[in-house]
C-alpha positions, 0 to 999 in steps of 0.5 A, spaced: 393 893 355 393 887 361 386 885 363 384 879 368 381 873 365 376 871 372 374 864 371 367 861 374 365 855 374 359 850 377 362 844 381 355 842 379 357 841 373 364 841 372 369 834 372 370 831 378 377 829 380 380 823 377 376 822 372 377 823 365 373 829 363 379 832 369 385 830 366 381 833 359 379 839 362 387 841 365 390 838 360 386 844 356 389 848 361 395 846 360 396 847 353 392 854 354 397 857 357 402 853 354 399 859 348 398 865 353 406 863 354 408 863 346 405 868 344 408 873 349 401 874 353 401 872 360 403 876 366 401 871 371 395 866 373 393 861 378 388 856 381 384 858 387 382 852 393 374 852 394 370 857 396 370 853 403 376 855 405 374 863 403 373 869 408 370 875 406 370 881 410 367 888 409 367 894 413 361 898 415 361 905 419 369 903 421 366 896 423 370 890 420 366 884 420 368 877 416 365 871 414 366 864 411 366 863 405 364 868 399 360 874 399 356 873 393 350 867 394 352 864 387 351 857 384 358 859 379 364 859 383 371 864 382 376 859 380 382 861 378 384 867 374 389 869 369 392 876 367 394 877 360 397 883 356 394 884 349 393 890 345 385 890 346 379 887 349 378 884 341 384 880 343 383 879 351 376 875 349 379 871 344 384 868 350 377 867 354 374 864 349 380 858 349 379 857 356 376 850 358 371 853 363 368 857 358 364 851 356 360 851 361 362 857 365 363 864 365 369 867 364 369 875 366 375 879 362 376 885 366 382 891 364 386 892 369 387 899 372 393 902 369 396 907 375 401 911 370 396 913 365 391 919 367 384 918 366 386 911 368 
């Protein structure tokens, strides 16, 4: 089954650019995925630039309206995300748990929808 790992975190919180904590942190991710890849779980992943340079947009009785930035009002912002396969939500949160955001952010593990299966 392939689920996304949504990764959330507070620029309040997290390292700064250029600092050691940083270079920790991505150093963590680089052998996260490095794990994903040997054990045959990743499908695809990607970081995401700031929440500054989102446009949203919804529509409301065949109203298009956007606006800048994300829509939720939240102090943890979506970062990145990868999308992994495994046989079950057991090991899709053991993935989310070695993602270095999850020490001071929130990782969202969500199945993906499976189109070619009914009931889906």
């Amino acid at each position: 089954m392939q689920y996304v790992l949504l990764i959330y975190g507070d620029p309040a919180v997290e390292p700064v650019y250029g600092t050691p904590e940083f270079g920790a942190m991505m150093a963590g991710y680089g052998a996260f995925s490095q794990r994903l890849v040997a054990d045959g779980a990743m499908r695809g992943g990607e970081g995401l630039k700031g929440v500054e340079t989102a446009t949203s947009l919804r529509k409301r009785g065949g109203v298009v309206e956007t606006m800048d930035g994300p829509f939720a009002t939240t102090k943890e912002h979506l970062g990145g995300f990868y999308i992994i396969d495994v046989p079950d939500l057991d090991a899709a949160l053991k993935y989310a748990a070695m993602i270095p955001t999850a020490d001071y952010g929130t990782i969202e593990v969500r199945p993906l929808m499976d189109y070619s299966q009914a009931g889906n």
